[in-house]
C-alpha positions as CSV (number, residue, x, y, z in Angstrom):
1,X,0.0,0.0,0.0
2,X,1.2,3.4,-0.5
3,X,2.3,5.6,2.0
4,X,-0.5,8.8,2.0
5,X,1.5,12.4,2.1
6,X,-0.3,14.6,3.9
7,X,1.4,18.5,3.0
8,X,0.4,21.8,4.7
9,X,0.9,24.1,2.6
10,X,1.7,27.1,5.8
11,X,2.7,30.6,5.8
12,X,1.9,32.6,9.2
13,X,1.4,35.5,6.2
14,X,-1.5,36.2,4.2
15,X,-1.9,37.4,0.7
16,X,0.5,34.2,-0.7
17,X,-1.6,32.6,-2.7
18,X,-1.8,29.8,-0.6
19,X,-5.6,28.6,-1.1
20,X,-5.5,29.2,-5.4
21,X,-2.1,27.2,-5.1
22,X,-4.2,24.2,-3.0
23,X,-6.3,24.3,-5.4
24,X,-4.5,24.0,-8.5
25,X,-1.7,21.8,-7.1
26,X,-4.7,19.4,-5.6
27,X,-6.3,19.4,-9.5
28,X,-3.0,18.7,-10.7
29,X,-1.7,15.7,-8.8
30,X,-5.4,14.1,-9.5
31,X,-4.5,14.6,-13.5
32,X,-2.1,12.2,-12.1
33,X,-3.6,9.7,-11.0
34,X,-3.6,10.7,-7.4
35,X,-6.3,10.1,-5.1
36,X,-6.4,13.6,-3.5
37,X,-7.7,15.3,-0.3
38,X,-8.0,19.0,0.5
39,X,-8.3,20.3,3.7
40,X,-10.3,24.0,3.8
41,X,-8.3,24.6,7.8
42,X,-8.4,28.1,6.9
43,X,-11.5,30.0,8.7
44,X,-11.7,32.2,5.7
45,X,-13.0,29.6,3.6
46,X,-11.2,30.6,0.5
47,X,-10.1,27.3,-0.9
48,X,-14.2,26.3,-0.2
49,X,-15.4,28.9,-2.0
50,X,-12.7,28.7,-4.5
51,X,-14.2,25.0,-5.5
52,X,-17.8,26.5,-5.5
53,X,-19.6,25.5,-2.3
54,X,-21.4,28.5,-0.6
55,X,-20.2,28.6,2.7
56,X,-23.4,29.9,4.0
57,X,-25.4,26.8,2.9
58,X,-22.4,24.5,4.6
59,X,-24.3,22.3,7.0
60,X,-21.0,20.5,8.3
61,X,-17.6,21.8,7.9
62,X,-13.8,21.1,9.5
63,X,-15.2,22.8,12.5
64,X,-17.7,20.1,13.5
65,X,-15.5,17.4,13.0
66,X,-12.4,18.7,15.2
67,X,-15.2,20.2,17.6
68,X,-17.9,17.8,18.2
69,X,-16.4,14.8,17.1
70,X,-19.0,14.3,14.2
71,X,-18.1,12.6,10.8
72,X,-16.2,14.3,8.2
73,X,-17.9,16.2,5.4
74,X,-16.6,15.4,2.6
75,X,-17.3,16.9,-1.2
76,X,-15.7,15.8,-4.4
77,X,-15.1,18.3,-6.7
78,X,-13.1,18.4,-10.0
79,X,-11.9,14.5,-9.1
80,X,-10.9,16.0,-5.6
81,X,-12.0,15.3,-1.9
82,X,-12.3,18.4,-0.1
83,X,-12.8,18.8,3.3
84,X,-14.7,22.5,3.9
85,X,-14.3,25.1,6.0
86,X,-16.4,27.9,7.5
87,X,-15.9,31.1,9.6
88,X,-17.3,29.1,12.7
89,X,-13.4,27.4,12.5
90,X,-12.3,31.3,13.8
91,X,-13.9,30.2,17.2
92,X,-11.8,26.7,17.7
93,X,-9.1,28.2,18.6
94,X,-10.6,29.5,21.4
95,X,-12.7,26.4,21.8
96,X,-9.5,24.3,21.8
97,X,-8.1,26.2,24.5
98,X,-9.6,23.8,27.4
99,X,-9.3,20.7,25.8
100,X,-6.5,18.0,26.8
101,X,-4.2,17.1,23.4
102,X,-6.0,19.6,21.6
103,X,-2.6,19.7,19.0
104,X,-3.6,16.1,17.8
105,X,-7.6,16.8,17.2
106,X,-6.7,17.4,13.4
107,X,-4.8,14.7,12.8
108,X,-7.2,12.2,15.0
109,X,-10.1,13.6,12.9
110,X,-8.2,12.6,10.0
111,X,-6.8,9.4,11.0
112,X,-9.9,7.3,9.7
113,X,-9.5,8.6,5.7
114,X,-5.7,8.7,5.6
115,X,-5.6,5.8,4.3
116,X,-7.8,6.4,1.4
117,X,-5.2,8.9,-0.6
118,X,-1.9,9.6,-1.9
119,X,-2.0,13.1,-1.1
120,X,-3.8,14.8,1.8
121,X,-3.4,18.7,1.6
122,X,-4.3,20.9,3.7
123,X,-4.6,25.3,3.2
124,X,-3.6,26.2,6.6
125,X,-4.6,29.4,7.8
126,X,-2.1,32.7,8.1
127,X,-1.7,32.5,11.9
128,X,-0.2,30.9,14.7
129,X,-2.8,29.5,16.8
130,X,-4.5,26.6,17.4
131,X,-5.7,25.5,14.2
132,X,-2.0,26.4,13.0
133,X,-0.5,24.2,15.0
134,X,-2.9,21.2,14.7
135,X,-2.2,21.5,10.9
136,X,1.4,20.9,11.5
137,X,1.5,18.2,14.2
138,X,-1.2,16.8,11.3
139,X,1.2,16.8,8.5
140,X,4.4,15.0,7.1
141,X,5.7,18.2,5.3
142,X,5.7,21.5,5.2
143,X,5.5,23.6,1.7
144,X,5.9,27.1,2.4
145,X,5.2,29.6,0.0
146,X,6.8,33.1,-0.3
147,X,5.7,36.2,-2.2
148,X,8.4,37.6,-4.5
149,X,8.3,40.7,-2.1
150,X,10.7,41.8,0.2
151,X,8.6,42.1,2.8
152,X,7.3,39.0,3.1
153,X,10.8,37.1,4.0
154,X,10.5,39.2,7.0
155,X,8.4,36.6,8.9
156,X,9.8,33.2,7.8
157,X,12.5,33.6,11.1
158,X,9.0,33.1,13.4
159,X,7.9,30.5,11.1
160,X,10.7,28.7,11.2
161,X,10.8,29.3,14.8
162,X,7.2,27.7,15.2
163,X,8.0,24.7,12.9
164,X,10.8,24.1,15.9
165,X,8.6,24.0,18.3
166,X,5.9,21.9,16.7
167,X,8.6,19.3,16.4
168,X,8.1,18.7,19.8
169,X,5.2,17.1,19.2
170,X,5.9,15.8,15.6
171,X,9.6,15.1,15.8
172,X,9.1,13.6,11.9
173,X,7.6,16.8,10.1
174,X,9.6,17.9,7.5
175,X,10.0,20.8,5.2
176,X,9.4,19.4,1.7
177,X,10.5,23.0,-0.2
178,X,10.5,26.7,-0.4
179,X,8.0,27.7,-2.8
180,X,8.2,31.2,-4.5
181,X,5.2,32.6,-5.7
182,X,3.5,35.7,-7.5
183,X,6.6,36.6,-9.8
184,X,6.1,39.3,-11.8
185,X,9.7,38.7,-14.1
186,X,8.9,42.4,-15.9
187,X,9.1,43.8,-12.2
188,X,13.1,44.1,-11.1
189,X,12.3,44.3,-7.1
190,X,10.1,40.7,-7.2
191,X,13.1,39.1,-9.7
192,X,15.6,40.2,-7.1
193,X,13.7,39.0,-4.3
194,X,13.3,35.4,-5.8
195,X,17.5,35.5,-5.8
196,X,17.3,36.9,-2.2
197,X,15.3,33.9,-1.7
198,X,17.5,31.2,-3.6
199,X,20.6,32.9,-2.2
200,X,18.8,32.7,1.4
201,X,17.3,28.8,1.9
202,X,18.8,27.2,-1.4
203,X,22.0,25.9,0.3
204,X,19.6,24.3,3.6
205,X,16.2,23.7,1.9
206,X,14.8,22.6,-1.6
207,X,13.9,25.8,-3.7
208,X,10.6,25.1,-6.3
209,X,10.8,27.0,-9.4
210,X,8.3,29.8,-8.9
211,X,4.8,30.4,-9.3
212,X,4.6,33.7,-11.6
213,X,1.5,35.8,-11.2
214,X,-1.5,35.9,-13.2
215,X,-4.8,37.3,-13.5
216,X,-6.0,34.1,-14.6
217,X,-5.7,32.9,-11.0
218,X,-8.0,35.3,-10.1
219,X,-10.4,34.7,-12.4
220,X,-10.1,30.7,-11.9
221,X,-11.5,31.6,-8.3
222,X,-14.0,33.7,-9.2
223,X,-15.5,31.1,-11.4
224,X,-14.8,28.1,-8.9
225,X,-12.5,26.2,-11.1
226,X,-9.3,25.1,-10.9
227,X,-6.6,27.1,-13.5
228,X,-6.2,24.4,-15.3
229,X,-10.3,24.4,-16.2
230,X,-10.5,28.0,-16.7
231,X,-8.1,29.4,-18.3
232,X,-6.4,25.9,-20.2
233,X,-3.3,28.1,-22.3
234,X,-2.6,29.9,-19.3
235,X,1.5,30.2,-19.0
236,X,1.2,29.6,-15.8
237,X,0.0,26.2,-16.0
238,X,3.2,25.1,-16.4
239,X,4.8,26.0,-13.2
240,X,2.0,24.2,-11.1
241,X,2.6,21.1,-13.4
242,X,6.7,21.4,-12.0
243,X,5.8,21.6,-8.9
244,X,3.2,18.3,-9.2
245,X,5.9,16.4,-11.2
246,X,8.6,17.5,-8.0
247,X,6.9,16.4,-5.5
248,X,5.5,13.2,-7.1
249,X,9.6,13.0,-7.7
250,X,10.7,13.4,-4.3
């Protein structure tokens, strides 16, 4: 039997991309013959709403299952699983407060499907709480996406700091790759930044080739659909498909 992966794809910053990149990296491995799982742990909902469930019409979500214990919900959309998420998941952190082991409820609550997939992934959300860390004591890897942007390497010191500590508790996690994302090559500041970025983690940690922007992303999630379904001779197509074939290569 195959061993299931089970990714979070984690940044304690927003605006990455994170839930478009769930998305189309989730589509992509199933185009590969992957049985595939996506985890909506973010209680924004994006990646929900990005595969075209309403969020308000969500009778079961994430929250219920790592809350009250109940069965997971689970959708298939687009040859995916997806596991979805709601704004009542901004509450369990709080919730999780009182509770004994509340770092294992995620991975507990998945324990009874794991074996069902090659590839669990799961959109964590841009915090450190709760939810945050039950992602990663949840996972086997970590991919951790970074905007071409200066700014945004100024955090990965506390997120690297966290994924320490998490350790702790899941002494196996491991980071499977850096991943660059919304490159802009015409724009001299974000091509810069992605050599700040080789030049910083390349020599420690496994550097993807980067995820350039494109409107088409945005588009794809305004229409529910993966890139791949939208916008089929987007350029940018390509650089999901790398990543796919990288991580399907180790």
């Amino acid at each position: 039997m195959a061993i299931t992966r089970t990714i979070a794809i984690f940044n304690q910053a927003g605006g990455v991309g994170k839930s478009s990149l769930t998305r189309d990296l989730g589509y992509e491995l199933a185009q590969n013959k992957q049985k595939v799982l996506l985890v909506d742990a973010d209680p924004q909902a994006s990646l929900t709403e990005f595969l075209g469930l309403n969020t308000d019409q969500i009778e079961h979500s994430l929250f219920d299952a790592i809350i009250h214990r109940e069965s997971l919900p689970i959708h298939t959309l687009h040859g995916m699983d997806l596991i979805p998420s709601t704004i009542d998941l901004a509450t369990a952190d709080f919730l999780l407060n009182a509770e004994i082991g509340r770092e294992l409820r995620l991975k507990e609550t998945l324990r009874p499907v794991k074996d069902n997939y090659d590839f669990i992934i799961i959109d964590a959300p841009p915090s450190l709480g709760n939810i945050s860390i039950n992602v990663l004591v949840a996972a086997d890897e970590i991919l951790i996406p970074v905007q071409c942007e200066i700014k945004a390497l100024r955090g990965t010191k506390h997120l690297f700091d966290t994924i320490e500590k998490v350790r702790l508790l899941n002494p196996n996690l491991k980071i499977a790759g850096i991943l660059p994302t919304l490159l802009d090559a015409r724009t001299r500041l974000n091509t810069e930044t992605y050599e700040v970025i080789q030049n910083r983690f390349g020599n420690r940690l496994r550097v993807f080739s980067p995820i350039r922007r494109g409107v088409a992303f945005a588009e794809a999630a305004a229409r529910a659909l993966p890139v791949q379904l939208h916008s089929p001779r987007f350029d940018g197509i390509s650089d999901i498909k790398k990543l796919a074939e990288g991580l399907l290569n180790g």
